[in-house]
N, C-alpha and C positions, 0 to 999 in steps of 0.2 A: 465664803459663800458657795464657792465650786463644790467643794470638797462636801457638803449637805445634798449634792445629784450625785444619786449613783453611780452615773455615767463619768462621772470624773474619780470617785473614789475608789472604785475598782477598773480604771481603763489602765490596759497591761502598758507594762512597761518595756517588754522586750517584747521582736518578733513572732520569739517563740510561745508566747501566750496567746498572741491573736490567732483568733478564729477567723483562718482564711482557706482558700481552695487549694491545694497542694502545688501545683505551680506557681501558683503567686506569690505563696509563703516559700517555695524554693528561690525563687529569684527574689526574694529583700534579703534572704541569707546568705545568698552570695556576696551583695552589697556587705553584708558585716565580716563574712570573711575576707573579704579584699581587703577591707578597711577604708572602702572609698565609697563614697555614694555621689552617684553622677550628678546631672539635671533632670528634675522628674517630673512627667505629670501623672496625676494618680487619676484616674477616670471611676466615676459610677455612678450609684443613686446613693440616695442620702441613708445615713445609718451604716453605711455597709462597711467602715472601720479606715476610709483615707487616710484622717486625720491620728487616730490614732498608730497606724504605720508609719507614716510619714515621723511622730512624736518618739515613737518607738525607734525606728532605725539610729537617729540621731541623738538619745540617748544612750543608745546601747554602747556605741561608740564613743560617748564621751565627748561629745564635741560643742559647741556653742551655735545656740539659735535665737532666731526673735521669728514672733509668730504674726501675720497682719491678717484678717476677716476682708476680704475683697467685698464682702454687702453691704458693710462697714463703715469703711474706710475704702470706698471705691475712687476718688476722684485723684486727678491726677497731682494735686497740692502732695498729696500721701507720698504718692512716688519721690516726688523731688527735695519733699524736706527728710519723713521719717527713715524711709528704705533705702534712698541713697546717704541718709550720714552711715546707716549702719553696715551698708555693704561696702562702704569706701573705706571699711577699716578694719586690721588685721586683729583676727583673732587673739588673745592674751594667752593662749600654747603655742601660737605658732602657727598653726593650719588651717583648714581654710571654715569658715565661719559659715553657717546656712540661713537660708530665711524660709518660711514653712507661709505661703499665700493660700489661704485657706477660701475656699469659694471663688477663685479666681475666674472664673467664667460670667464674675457679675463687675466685673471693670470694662469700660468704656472702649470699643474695640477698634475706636476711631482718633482716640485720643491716650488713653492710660495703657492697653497694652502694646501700644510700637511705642510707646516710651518704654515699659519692662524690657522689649524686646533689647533696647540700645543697653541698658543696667546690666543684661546677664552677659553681654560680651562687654563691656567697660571693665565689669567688675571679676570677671569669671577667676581671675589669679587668685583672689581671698575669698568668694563668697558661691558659696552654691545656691539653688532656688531647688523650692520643692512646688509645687504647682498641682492644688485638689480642685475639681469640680465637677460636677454633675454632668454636663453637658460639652464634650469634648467640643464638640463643629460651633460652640460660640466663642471656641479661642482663634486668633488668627492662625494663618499659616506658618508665620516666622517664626510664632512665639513656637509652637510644634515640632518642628525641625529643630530646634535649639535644644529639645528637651525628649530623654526616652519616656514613651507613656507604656503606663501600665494598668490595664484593665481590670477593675474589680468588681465583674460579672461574677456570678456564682455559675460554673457548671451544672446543666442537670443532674447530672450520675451523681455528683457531687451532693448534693442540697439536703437529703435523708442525714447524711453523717453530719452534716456542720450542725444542723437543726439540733443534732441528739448532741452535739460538744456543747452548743450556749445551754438545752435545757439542764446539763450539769452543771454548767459555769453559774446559770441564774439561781438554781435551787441551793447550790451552795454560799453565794451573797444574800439566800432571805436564809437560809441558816443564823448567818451572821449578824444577819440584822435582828435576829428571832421574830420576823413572821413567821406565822402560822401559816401551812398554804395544803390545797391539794393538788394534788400532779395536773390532774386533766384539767382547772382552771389555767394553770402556769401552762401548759403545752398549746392550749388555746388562744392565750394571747400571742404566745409564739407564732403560730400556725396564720395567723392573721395578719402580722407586721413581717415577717420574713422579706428578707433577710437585712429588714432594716434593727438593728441590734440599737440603736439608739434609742428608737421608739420604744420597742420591747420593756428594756429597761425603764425608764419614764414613764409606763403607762402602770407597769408594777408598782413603782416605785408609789404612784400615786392612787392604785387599788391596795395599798400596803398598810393608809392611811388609818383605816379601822382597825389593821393590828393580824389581817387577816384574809388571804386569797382565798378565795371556794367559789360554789357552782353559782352563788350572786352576780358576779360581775359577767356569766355568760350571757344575762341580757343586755348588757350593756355588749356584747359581740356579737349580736345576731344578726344575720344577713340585712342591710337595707331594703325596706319596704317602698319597693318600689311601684306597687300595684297603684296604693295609695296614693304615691308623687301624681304619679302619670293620671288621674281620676283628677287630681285637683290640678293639675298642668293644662288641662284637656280644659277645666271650666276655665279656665282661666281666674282664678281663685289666688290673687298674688299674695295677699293674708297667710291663707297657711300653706302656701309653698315657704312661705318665708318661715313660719311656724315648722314645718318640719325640715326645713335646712336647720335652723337652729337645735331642733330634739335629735338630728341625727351628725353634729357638728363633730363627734369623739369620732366618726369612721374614717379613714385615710380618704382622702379626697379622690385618689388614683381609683381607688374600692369602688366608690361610689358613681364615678366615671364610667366606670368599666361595665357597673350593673347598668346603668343608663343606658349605653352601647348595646347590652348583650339585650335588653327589653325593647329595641325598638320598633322589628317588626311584629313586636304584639302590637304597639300600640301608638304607631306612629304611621300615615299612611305611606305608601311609597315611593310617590313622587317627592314628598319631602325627607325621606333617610339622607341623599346626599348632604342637606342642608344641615339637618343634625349631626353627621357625621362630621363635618368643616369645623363645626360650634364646639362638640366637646373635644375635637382635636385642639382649639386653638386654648380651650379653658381647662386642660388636661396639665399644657406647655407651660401655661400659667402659673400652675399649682406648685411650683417648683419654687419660685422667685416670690410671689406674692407675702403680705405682710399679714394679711387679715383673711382666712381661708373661707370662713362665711361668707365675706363680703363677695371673694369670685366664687365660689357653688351658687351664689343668688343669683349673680348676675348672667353665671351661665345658661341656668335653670331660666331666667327672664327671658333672653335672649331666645333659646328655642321655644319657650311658650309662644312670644309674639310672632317668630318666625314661620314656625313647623306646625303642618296640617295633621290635626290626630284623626284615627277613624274613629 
C-alpha cells in the first residue's frame, strides 16, 4: 500500500539523493564515511526529509533497524515490551542494531521518555537510537545530552537552490508516472508547501488524479480569503465560519494562521490584538499534533470570535 504514495516510492535511498542544505548533507556523510552513526536527534518541521535521512543513513551502511511512530505507539507498554526485546539483542552481523523513533517529541515526557532515557545507556553496546521530531524543547534534557541533534532548518541563501533541485526531482517523477503537467502549476504548489517536500508530493500526487497538472488547481492555491472570515467572524456568523473552514480545509493550517495574524490590525480592534495573538499562538502549536485539522482552525476561529473585539 506504501509503495502506491509517492512519497514512499521515490524516497531516496542514499544521503546523497536527499535534498538537503549543504552542511547537513556534509555531516550525515561523514556519518557514512566513518561508518559509524552516533545517537541522533533529527530536529525540524514536518516534510523536510528527517525520516527519510535518518532511513537513508542506515541503509546506506547496511546495517539493521526497526522503525517505532512515537504518535503511535506513544505509551510507555511500547517501551517495555516492543523496543526493549529488540534493543537487548545483537544484531545478526555482528554490530550494532538501530531503532529509528520517529515523532518522538509525542511520547509522554513524564513517563515514556526517562524510560528511553534508561534503554539508550542499558542498551548502547548493541543498539543505537535515531530520534525525529518537530519540536526539540518538548524532549527532556537527558534524553538531549544523550543524543547529537541536528537541525533541519533550511538556510535562507540556501532555499532558491533546494527549491530548483526538488522542482527537477518532482518533474522527473510526473515524467514517470506520465502526467501531463505545466511548469508554473508544479512550481506553485512548490512555492506554497516549502520546504515541506512531503506535502508537495501528496498534494501532486493527488491533483495528478485527472491525469493532469495545469493553471486549474491554481485556484485551489490562492491566498485565503480572509476579508470574508473576518466579515462573518465580526457577525458572529458561526454557520459559515464553519462553512468556510471547511471550503478553505486544503490550505496548510500555519498559511492560514499566519494570514489571520498578518490581518489583524485591519480588523481586529486594539485592545483585543494581544488576546488574538495568545489564541493563534496556542492554535498555531496545535496544528502540529492535532488529528483532525478542521476541527482546531474551528475551534480556533470560535474562540477569537467569542473572545476578540472587531472594529
Amino acid at each position: 500500500m506504501d509503495e502506491f504514495l509517492w512519497v514512499e516510492r521515490y524516497r531516496p535511498t542514499n544521503i546523497n539523493e536527499c535534498i538537503l542544505p549543504t552542511a547537513l548533507k556534509n555531516t550525515l556523510s561523514e556519518f557514512i564515511a566513518q561508518g559509524d552513526i552516533p545517537n541522533l536527534i533529527l530536529s525540524g518541521g514536518p516534510g523536510v526529509g528527517k525520516t527519510t535521512a535518518a532511513k537513508a543513513l542506515i541503509e546506506e551502511l547496511g546495517l539493521t533497524y526497526m522503525m517505532i511512530n512515537g504518535s503511535e505507539e506513544s505509551g510507555i507498554d511500547v517501551l517495555r515490551v516492543k523496543l526493549k526485546n529488540y534493543a537487548s539483542t545483537v544484531a545478526l552481523h555482528g554490530g550494532r542494531k538501530y531503532l529509528i523513533l520517529d515523532e518522538a517529541d509525542y511520547l509522554n515526557a513524564q513517563s515514556t521518555q526517562p524510560a528511553l532515557r534508561g534503554m539508550i545507556e542499558e542498551f548502547s553496546a548493541n543498539c543505537g537510537f535515531i530520534l525525529t521530531c518537530n519540536y526539540k524543547n518538548r524532549l527532556i534534557e537527558p534524553l538531549q545530552s544523550r543524543c547529537s541533534t541536528i537541525d533541519f532548518s533550511v538556510p535562507k541563501a540556501e532555499k532558491k537552490e533546494l527549491a530548483e533541485q526538488f522542482f527537477k526531482r518532482v518533474l522527473d517523477i510526473l515524467s514517470k508516472e506520465e502526467v501531463k503537467y505545466e511548469p508554473k502549476a508544479v512550481a506553485e504548489v512548490i512555492n506554497k508547501f516549502f520546504p515541506d517536500w512531503r506535502k508537495v508530493l501528496n498534494e501532486l500526487q493527488r491533483y495528478s488524479a485527472s491525469g493532469r497538472i495545469d493553471a486549474g488547481i491554481l485556484v485551489d492555491l490562492s491566498d485565503v480569503n480572509i476579508k470574508e472570515l473576518m466579515h462573518f467572524m465580526k457577525g458572529k456568523e458561526f454557520t459559515n465560519v464553519r462553512k468556510w473552514v471547511v471550503d478553505n480545509i486544503d490550505n496548510d493550517p500555519t498559511r492560514t494562521f499566519g494570514a489571520i495574524y498578518d490581518s489583524l490590525y485591519t480588523y481586529v480592534d486594539g485592545s483585543s490584538i494581544p488576546h488574538a495573538v495568545v489564541i493563534l499562538g496556542e492554535y498555531s502549536y496545535k496544528a502540529a499534533f492535532v488529528a483532525d485539522q478542521e476541527i482546531n482552525t474551528l475551534a480556533c476561529l470560535t474562540e477569537i470570535m467569542s473572545r476578540v473585539k472587531f472594529k
